[in-house]
C-alpha positions as CSV (number, residue, x, y, z in Angstrom):
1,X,-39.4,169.7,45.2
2,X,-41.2,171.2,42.0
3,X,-44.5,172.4,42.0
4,X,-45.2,169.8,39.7
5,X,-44.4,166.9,42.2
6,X,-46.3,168.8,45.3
7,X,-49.3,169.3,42.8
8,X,-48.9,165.7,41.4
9,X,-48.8,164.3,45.3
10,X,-51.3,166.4,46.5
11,X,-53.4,164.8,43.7
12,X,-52.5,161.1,44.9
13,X,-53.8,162.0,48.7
14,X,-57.0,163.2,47.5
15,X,-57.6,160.1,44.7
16,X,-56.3,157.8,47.9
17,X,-58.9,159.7,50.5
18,X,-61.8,159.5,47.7
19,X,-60.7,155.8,47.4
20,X,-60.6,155.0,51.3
21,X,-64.1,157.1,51.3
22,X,-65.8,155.0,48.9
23,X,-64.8,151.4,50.2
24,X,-66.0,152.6,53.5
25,X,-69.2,153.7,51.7
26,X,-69.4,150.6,50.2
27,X,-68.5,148.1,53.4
28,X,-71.1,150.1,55.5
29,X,-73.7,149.4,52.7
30,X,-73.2,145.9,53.0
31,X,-73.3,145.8,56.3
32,X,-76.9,147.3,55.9
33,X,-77.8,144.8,53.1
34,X,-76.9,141.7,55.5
35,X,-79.1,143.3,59.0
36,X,-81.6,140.7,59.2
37,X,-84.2,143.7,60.8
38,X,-83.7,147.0,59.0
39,X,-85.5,149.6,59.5
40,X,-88.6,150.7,58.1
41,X,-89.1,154.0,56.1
42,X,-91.9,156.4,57.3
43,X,-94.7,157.0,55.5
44,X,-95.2,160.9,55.9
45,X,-98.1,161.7,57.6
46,X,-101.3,163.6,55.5
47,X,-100.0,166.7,56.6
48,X,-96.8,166.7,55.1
49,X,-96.2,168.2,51.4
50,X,-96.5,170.6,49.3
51,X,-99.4,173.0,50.0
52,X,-100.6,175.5,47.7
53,X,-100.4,179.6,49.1
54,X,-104.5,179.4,49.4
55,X,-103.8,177.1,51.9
56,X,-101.6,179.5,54.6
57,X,-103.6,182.5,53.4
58,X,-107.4,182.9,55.2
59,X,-108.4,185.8,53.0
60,X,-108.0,183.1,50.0
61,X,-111.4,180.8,51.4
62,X,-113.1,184.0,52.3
63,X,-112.7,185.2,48.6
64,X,-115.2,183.3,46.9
């Protein structure tokens, strides 16, 4: 076997294994479509985010 044919089978597995990957993907997705109660996203609370460095830092209120 030349290099060519391992490098040109070796390329089929992974194309096949992307293939397999993405129809599972797919199936599990519509599967979740079809629940009749999915789940709810979270609404971060208010102390979630970004926060400014004046925020962490107490010498930054005392400043002023």
């Amino acid at each position: 076997m030349t290099i060519d044919e391992r490098l040109r089978i070796a390329q089929h597995d992974n194309e096949l294994r992307a293939f397999l990957d993405y129809e599972r993907r797919l199936n599990l997705a519509y599967a979740r479509s079809k629940d009749p109660h999915p789940g709810r996203w979270l609404r971060p609370s208010a102390g979630w985010g970004i926060r400014r460095d004046c925020e962490f830092d107490a010498s930054c209120g005392t400043e002023n």
